[in-house]
C-alpha positions as CSV (number, residue, x, y, z in Angstrom):
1,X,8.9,-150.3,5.3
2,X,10.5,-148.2,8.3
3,X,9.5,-144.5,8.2
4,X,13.1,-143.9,8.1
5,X,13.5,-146.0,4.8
6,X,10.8,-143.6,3.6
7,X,12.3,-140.3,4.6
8,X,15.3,-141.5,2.7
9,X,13.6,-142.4,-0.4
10,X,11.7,-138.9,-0.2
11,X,15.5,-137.3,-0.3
12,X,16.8,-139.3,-3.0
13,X,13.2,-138.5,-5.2
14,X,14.0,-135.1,-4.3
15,X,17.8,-135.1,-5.2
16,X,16.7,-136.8,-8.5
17,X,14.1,-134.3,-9.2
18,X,16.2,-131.4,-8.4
19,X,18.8,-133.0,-10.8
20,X,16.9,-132.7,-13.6
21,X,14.7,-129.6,-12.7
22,X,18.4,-128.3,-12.8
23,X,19.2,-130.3,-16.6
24,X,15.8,-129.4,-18.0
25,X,16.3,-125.4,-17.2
26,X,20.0,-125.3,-18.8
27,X,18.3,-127.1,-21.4
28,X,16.3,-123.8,-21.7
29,X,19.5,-121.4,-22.4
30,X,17.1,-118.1,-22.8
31,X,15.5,-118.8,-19.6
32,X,17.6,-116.6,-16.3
33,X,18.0,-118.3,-12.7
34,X,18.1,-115.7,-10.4
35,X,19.6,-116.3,-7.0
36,X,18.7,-112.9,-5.4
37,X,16.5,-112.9,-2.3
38,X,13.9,-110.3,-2.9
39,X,11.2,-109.2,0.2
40,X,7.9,-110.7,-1.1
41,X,5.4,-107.9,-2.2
42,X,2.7,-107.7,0.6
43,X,0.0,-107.6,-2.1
44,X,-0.8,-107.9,-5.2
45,X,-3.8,-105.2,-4.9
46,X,-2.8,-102.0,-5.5
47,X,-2.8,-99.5,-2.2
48,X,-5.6,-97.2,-2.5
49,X,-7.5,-96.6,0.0
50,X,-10.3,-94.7,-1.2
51,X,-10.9,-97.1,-3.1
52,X,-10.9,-100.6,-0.3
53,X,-8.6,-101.7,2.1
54,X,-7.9,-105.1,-0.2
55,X,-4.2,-104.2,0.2
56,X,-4.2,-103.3,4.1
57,X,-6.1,-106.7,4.5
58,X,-3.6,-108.8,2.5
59,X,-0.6,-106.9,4.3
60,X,-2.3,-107.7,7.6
61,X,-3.4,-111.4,7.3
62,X,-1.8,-112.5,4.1
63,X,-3.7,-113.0,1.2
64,X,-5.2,-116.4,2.1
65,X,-5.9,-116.1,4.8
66,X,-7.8,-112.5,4.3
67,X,-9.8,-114.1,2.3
68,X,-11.2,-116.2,5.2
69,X,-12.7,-113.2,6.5
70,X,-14.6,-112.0,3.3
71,X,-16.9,-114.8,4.8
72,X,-18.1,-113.5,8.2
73,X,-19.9,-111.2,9.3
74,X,-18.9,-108.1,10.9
75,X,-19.4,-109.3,14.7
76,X,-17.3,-112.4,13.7
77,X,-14.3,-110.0,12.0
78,X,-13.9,-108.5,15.3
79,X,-14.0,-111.4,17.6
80,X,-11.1,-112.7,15.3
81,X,-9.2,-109.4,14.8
82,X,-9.7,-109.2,18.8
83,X,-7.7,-112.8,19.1
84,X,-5.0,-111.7,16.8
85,X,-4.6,-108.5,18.4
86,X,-3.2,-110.8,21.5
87,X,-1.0,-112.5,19.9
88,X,0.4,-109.7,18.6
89,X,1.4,-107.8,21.6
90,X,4.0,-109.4,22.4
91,X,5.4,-108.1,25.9
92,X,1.5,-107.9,26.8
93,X,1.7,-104.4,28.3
94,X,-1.7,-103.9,26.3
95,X,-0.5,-101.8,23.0
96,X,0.8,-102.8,19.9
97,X,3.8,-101.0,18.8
98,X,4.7,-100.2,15.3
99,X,7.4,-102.9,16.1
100,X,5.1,-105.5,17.2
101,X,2.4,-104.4,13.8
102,X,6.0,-104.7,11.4
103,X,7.0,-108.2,13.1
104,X,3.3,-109.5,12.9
105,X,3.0,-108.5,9.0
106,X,6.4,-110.5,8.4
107,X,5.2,-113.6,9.9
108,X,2.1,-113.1,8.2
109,X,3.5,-112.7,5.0
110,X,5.9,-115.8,5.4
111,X,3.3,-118.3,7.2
112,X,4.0,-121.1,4.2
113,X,7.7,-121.2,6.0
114,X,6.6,-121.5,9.6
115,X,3.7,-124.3,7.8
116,X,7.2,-125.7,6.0
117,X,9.1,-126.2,9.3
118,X,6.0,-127.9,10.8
119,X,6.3,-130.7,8.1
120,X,9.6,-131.1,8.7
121,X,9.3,-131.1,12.3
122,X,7.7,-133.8,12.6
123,X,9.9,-136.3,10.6
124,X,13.2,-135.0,12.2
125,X,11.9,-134.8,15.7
126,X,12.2,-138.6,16.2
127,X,12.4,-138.6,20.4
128,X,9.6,-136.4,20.4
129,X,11.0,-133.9,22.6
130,X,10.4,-130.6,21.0
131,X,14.0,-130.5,19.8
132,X,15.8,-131.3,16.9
133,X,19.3,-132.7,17.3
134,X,21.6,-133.0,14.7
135,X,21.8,-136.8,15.0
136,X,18.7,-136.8,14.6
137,X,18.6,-134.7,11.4
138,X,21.6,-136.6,10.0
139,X,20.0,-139.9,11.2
140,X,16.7,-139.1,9.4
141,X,18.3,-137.7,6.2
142,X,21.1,-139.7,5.3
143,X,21.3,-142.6,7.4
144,X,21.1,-145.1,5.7
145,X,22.3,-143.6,2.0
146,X,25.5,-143.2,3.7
147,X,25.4,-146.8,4.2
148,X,25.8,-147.7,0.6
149,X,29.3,-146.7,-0.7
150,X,27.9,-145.9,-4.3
151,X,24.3,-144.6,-4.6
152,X,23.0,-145.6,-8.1
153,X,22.3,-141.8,-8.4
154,X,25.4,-140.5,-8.2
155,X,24.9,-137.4,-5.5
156,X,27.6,-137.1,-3.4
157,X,26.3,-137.7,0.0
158,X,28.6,-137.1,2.1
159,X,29.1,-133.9,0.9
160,X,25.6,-132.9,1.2
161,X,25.8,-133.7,5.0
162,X,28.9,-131.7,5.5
163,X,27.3,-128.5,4.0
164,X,24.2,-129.1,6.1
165,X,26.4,-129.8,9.8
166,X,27.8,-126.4,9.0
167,X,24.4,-125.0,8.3
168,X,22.8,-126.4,11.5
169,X,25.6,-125.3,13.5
170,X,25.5,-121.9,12.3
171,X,22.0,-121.7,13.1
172,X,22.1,-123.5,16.6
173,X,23.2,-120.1,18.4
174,X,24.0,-122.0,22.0
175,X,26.4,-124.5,20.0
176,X,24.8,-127.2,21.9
177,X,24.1,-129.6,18.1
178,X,20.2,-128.9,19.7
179,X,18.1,-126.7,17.5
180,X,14.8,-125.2,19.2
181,X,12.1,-124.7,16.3
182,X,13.5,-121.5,15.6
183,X,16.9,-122.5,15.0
184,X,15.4,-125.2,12.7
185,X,13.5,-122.7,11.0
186,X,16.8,-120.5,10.6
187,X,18.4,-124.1,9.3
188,X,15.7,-124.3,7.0
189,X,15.2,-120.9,5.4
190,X,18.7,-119.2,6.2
191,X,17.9,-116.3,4.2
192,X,15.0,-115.2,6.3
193,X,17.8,-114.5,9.3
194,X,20.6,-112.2,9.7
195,X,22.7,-114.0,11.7
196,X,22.5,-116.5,9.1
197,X,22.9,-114.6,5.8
198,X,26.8,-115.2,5.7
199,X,26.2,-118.9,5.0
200,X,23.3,-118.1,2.3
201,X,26.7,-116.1,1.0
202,X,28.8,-118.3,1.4
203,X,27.1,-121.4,-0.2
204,X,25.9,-119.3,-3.3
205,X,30.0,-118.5,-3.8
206,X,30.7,-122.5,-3.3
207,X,27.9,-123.0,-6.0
208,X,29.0,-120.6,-8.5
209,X,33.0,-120.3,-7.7
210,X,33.8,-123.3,-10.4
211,X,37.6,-122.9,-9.6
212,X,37.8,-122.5,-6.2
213,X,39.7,-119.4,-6.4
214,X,37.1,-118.0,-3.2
215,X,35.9,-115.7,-5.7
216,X,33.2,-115.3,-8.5
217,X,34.2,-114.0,-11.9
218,X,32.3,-113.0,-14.9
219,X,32.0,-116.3,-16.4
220,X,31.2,-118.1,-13.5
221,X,28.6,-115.1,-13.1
222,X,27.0,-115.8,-16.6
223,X,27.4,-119.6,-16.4
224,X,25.3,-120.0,-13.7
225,X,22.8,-118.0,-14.8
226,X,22.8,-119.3,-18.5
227,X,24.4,-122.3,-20.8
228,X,25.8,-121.5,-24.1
229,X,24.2,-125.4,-25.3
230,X,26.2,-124.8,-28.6
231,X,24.6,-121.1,-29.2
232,X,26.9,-118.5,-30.5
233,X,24.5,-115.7,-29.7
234,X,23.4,-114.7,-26.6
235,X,19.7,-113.6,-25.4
236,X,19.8,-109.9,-24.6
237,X,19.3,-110.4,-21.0
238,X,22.4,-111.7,-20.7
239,X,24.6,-108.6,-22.4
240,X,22.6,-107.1,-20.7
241,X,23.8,-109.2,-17.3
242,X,27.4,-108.8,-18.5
243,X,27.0,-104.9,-18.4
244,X,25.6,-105.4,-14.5
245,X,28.7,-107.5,-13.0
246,X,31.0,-104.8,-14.8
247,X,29.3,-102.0,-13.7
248,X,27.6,-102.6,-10.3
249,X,28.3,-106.2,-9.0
250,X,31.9,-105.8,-9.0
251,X,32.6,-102.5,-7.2
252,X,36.0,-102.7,-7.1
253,X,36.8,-103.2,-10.6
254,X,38.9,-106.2,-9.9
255,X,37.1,-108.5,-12.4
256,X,36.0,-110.8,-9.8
257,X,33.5,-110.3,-6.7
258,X,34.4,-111.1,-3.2
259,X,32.1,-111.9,-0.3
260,X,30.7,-108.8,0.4
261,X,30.2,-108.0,-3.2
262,X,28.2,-110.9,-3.7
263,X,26.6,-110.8,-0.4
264,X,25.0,-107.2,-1.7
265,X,24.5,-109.0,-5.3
266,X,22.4,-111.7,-3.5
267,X,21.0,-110.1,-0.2
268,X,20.1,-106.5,-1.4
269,X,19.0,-103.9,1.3
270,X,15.0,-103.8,-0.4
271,X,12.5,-101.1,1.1
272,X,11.3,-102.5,4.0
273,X,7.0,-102.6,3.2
274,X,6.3,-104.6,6.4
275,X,7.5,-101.4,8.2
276,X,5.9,-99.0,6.0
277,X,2.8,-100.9,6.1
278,X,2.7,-101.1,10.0
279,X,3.4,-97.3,10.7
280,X,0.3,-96.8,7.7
281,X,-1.9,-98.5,10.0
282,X,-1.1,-97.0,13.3
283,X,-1.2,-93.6,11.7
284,X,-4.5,-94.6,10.6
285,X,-5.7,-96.1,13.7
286,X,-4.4,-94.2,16.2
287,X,-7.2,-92.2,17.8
288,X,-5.3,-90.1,20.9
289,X,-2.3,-89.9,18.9
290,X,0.5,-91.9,20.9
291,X,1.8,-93.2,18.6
292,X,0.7,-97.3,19.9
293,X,-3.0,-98.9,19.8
294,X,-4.4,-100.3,22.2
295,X,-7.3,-103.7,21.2
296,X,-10.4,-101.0,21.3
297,X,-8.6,-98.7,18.8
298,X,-7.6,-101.7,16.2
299,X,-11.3,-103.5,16.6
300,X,-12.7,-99.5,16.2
301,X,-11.2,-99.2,12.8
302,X,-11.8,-103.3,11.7
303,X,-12.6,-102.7,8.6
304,X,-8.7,-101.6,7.5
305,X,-7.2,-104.5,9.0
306,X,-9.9,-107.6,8.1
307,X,-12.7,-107.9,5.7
308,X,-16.1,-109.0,6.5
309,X,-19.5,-109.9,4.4
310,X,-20.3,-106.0,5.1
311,X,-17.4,-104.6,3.5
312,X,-17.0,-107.0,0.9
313,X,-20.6,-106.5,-0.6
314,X,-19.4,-102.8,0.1
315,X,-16.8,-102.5,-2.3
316,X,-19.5,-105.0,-5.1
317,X,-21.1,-102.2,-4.1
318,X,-18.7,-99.4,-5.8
319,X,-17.6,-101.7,-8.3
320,X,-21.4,-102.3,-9.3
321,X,-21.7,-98.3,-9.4
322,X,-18.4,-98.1,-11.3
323,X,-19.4,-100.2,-13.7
């Protein structure tokens, strides 16, 4: 069997899982789906740090990866921490900027993505020449389902592929149908990109908008969240979600929200952490004060950005005198 014929099988296993995922949670009527893009948490430690710098190291690596480092010893923390350091100076003038610190944390934070995209690289990539086309997306996704007039599954197809052409060319800023890795990644995971969160809009509208009026009333608010499945009363959550579209989502008191209405609903302005975070450690780093760190001041204060066996049986340490 073609690797093709595989890919293509993989979607259509997908489709029909995603089918009845989607059947088995309105089969669930007190259970909420919640299409609002929240900025991740950066930790699940709390931020204290008298107590350790768990939190700064799980901000910093990401939590798996932080835990790598409990493992070696101190010399070997900052030989790593040096490395990183590198690669996060990005115009290589020799600091790191709070910029640089708040753009490293985000990629840190949302390395499954960037691991996602890989996958998918490879399988879509089929010249091998570090681009993505969009033939060779639509070739590797649906070429040969669109082949067969009537799918025994019953997806439409064809409409599928139109949604994603307009997604990939939204992403592809150069509008040459070429996407770099970045642009796939943007194709990918739309919400993770502001030039692409009016198509994350827009397709949650298409979703929910039953009547194709361009616009998302109450019930189409409630029905996608929850299905009645023949119950006269409903959970508290969703009163509760009634009370919300009335009083916040729909600002203009028109009964129905527009794009920008839902765009706030979906994409909400959240405290950015990643920023606080950075400006936390270059306050703490920071030794002459200007407000950048250089590779001597970050490997100086190691022990807030990465653990190590020595501060790991530290804090079993505290915890042992705590106890």
């Amino acid at each position: 069997m073609k690797g093709t014929d595989l890919i293509i099988m993989d979607l259509r296993q997908f489709l029909m899982c995603l089918s009845l995922c989607t059947a088995f949670a309105l089969s669930k009527p007190t259970e909420k789906k919640d299409r609002v893009h929240h900025e991740p948490q950066l930790s699940d430690k709390v931020h204290d740090d008298a107590q350790s710098f768990d939190y700064d190291h799980d901000a910093f690596l990401g939590a798996e990866e932080a835990k790598t480092f409990d493992q070696l010893t101190p010399e070997e923390s900052k030989e790593r921490l040096g490395k990183i350091v590198s690669k996060i100076d990005g115009d290589k003038d020799g600091f790191v900027t709070v910029d640089e610190l708040k753009d490293w944390i985000k990629f840190a934070q949302k390395r499954w993505i960037y691991e996602d995209v890989e996958r998918q690289w490879k399988g879509h990539d089929l010249n091998e020449d570090g681009l993505v086309s969009w033939e060779e997306y639509k070739n590797a996704t649906y070429g040969y389902v669109l082949d067969d007039p009537d799918p025994d599954d019953g997806f439409n197809y064809k409409q599928m592929m139109v949604r994603d052409e307009r997604r990939f060319k939204m992403a592809d800023k150069d509008g040459d149908l070429i996407a770099t890795k970045e642009e796939f990644t943007a194709f990918l995971h739309p919400e993770e990109y502001d030039y692409m969160k009016d198509i994350v809009v827009q397709e949650t509208m298409e979703d929910i908008d039953k009547n194709a009026d361009g616009f998302i009333d109450l019930e189409e608010y409630i029905g996608d969240m929850y299905s009645h499945d023949g119950n006269a009363d409903e959970p508290e959550w969703v009163k509760t979600e009634r009370e919300q579209f009335v009083e916040f989502r729909d600002k203009n008191r028109d009964g129905k929200m527009d794009k920008e209405e839902t765009k706030d609903w979906i994409l909400p302005s959240d405290y950015d952490h990643a920023e606080a975070e950075a400006r936390h450690l270059v306050y703490e780093s920071d030794q002459n004060k200007d407000g950048k760190l250089t590779k001597e001041e970050i490997v100086d204060k190691y022990d807030l950005f990465v653990g190590s066996q020595a501060t790991d049986f530290g804090e079993a340490l505290v915890r042992h005198d705590e106890f």
